[in-house]
C-alpha positions in Angstrom: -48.7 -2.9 80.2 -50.4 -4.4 83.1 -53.9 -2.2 83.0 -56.5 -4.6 84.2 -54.2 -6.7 85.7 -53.9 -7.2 89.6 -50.1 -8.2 91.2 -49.6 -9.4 95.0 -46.4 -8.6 96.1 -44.8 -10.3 99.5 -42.5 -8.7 101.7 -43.5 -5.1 99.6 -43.7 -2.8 102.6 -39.7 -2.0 101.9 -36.4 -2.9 100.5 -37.1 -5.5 97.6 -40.8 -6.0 97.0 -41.8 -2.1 97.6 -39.4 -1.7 94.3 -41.3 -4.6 92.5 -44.3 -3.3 93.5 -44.0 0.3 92.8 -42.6 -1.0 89.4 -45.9 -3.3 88.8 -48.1 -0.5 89.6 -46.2 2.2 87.4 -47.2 0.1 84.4 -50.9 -0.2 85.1 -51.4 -3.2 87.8 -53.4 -3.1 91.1 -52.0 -3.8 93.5 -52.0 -5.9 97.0 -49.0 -4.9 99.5 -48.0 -7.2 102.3 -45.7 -6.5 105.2 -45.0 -5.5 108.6 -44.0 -1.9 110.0 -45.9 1.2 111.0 -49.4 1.4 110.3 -49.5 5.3 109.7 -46.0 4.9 107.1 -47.7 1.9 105.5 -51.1 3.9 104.7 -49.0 6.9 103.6 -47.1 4.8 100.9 -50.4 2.8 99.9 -52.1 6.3 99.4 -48.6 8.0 97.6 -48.7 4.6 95.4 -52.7 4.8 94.4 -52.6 8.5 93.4 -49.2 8.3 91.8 -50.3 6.0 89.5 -53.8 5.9 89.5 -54.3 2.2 90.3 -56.1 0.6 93.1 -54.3 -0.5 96.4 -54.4 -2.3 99.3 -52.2 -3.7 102.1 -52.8 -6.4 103.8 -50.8 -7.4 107.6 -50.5 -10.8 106.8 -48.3 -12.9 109.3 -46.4 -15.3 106.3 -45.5 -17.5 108.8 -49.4 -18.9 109.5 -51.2 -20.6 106.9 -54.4 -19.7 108.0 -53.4 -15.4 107.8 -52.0 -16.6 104.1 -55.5 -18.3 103.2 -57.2 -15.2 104.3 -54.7 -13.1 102.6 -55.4 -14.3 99.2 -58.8 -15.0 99.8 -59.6 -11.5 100.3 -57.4 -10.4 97.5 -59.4 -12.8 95.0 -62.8 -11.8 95.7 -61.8 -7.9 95.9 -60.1 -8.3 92.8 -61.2 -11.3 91.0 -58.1 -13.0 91.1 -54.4 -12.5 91.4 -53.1 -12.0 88.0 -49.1 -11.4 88.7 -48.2 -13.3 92.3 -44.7 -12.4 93.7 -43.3 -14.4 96.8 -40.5 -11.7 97.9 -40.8 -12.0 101.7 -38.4 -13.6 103.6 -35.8 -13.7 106.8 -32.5 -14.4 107.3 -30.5 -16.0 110.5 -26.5 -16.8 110.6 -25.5 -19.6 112.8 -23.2 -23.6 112.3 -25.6 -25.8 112.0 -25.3 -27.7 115.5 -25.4 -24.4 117.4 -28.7 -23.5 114.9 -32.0 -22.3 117.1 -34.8 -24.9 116.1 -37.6 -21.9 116.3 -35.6 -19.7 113.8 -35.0 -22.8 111.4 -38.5 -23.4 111.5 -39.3 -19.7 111.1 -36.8 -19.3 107.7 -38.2 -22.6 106.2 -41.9 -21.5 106.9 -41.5 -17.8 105.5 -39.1 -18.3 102.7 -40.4 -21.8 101.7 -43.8 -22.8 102.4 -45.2 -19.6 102.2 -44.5 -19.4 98.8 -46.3 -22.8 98.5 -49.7 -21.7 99.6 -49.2 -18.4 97.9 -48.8 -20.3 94.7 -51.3 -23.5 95.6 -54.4 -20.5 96.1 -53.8 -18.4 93.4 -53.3 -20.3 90.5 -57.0 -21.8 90.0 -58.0 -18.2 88.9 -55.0 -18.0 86.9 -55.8 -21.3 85.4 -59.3 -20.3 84.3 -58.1 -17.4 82.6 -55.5 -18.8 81.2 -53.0 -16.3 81.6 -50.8 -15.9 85.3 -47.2 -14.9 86.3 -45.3 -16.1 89.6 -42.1 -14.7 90.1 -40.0 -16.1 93.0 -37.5 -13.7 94.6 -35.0 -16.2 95.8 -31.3 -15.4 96.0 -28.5 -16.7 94.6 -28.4 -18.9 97.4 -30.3 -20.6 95.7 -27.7 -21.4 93.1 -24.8 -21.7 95.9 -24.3 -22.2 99.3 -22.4 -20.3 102.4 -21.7 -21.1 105.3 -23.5 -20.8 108.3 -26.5 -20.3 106.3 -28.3 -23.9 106.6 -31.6 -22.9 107.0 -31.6 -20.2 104.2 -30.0 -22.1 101.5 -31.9 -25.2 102.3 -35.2 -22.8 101.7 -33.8 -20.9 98.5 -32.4 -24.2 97.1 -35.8 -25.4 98.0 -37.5 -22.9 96.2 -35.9 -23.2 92.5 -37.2 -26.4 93.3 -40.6 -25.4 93.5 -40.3 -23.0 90.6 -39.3 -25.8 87.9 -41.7 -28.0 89.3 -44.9 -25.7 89.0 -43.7 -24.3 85.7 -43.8 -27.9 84.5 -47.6 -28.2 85.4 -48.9 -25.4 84.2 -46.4 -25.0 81.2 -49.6 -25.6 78.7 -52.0 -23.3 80.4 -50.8 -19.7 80.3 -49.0 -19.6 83.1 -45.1 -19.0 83.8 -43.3 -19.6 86.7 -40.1 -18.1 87.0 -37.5 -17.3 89.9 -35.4 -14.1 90.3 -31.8 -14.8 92.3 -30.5 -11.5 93.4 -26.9 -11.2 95.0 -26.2 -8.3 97.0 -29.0 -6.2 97.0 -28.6 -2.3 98.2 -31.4 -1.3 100.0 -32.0 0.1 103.4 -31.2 -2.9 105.4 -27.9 -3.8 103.7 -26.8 0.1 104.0 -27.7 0.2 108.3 -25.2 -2.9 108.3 -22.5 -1.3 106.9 -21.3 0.6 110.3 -21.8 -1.9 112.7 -19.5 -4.7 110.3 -17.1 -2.2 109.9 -16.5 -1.7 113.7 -16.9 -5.1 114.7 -14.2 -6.4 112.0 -12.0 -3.6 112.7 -12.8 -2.4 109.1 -13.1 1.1 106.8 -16.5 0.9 105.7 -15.1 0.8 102.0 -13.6 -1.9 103.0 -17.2 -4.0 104.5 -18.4 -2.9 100.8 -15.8 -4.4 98.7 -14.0 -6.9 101.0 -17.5 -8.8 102.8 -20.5 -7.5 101.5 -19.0 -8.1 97.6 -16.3 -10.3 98.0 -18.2 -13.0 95.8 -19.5 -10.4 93.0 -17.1 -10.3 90.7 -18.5 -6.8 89.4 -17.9 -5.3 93.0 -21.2 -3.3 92.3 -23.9 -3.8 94.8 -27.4 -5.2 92.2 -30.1 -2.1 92.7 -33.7 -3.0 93.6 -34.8 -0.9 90.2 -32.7 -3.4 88.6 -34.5 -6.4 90.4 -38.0 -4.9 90.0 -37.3 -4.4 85.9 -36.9 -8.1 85.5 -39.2 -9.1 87.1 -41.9 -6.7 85.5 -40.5 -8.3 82.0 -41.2 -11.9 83.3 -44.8 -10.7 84.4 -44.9 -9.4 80.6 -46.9 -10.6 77.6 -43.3 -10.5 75.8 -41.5 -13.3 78.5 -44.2 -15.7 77.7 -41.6 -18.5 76.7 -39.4 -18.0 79.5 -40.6 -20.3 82.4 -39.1 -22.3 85.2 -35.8 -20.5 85.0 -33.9 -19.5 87.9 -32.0 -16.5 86.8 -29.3 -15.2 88.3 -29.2 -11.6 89.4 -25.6 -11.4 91.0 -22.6 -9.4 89.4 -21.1 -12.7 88.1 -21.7 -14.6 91.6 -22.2 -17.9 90.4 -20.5 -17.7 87.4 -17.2 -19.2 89.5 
């Protein structure tokens, strides 16, 4: 599907984005990782990826945070590449708090990674796209960025502020071959979600069943956590040939979330 095609995938070191990724690259695309964690693990699953699916791979360290290591980022991946033809802004952090007792650095951290990265992610990849006439962005946002929670300012405010961004581009670029689309996931299992589950339980004096269906999917209605493969196979179809109509949506991912 995507032979020829190269994606950049945020945040794909793990969890979320390493689904997307691995999903992209399964159907022909190259490939550009970004993300933190241990260089040895991180060269094993660029290497695993590359020969699984005989596509080309890199990973680059990127710090999302700094605009100048996002410039350099995509500035490397163009001229390896000659462009960035699928462009998927997964990465991101989270940080519970009220808002009065909220650490300035870590709102300024959340609004920088989950916001304005995407910004110059976007900003520097779509001349390319433009002069081919053909590109895919696909936000991973959240369904926070549908609804809010508590004690989640800085979050919301950057998911909110991100199916923002995602009708706004899609406007511009509507005529020219280009969608732009956002993904809004509830309850995700992956790795991170599934370490949590012990420590909740014992803190709120609860079974770990209990964490599952009682905090974790108290809003999804389906009490089913979404799957990453789930996550990664729309967003493959909105990088598609076949979702060429579908742009600026902000599609809910969520086991009936924000259907109440």
């Amino acid at each position: 599907m995507f032979k020829g095609k190269t994606a950049l995938v945020t945040g794909s070191t793990s969890g979320i984005g390493l689904g997307v990724a691995t999903t992209l690259a399964a159907r022909g695309a190259n490939v550009v990782l970004n993300g933190f964690g241990d260089a040895g693990e991180i060269e094993k699953l660029r290497s695993k990826l590359a020969a699984d699916h005989g596509v080309t791979v890199r990973h680059d360290g990127a710090d999302l945070s700094q605009q100048d290591a996002i410039e350099s980022m995509m500035g490397n991946a163009i001229e390896t590449f000659g462009g960035i033809d699928i462009l998927v802004n997964n990465a991101g952090i989270q940080f519970v708090a009220p808002i009065d007792e909220f650490p300035v650095a870590k709102w300024n951290a959340i609004i920088a990674l989950n916001l304005t990265a995407s910004f110059h992610t976007i900003r520097l990849a779509l001349p390319k796209m433009k002069a081919k006439k053909w590109g895919r962005i696909v936000n991973i946002a959240s369904a926070h960025a549908l609804v809010a929670s508590p004690f989640k300012s800085a979050y919301v405010a950057a998911k909110h502020g991100i199916a923002g961004l995602t009708k706004t581009v899609a406007l511009e670029v509507a005529a020219q071959g280009i969608t732009m689309n956002a993904v809004c996931p509830g309850y995700v299992w992956t790795p991170l979600v599934e370490k949590q589950i012990p420590d909740t339980a014992k803190a709120r004096g609860l079974t770990e069943a209990q964490v599952i269906s009682d905090v974790l999917l108290h809003a999804q209605p389906t009490k089913a956590f979404v799957q990453v493969s789930e996550v990664a196979a729309l967003t493959a179809f909105l990088a598609s040939d076949q979702a060429a109509p579908i742009t600026g949506a902000v599609i809910p991912v969520d086991g009936g979330w924000t259907a109440q």
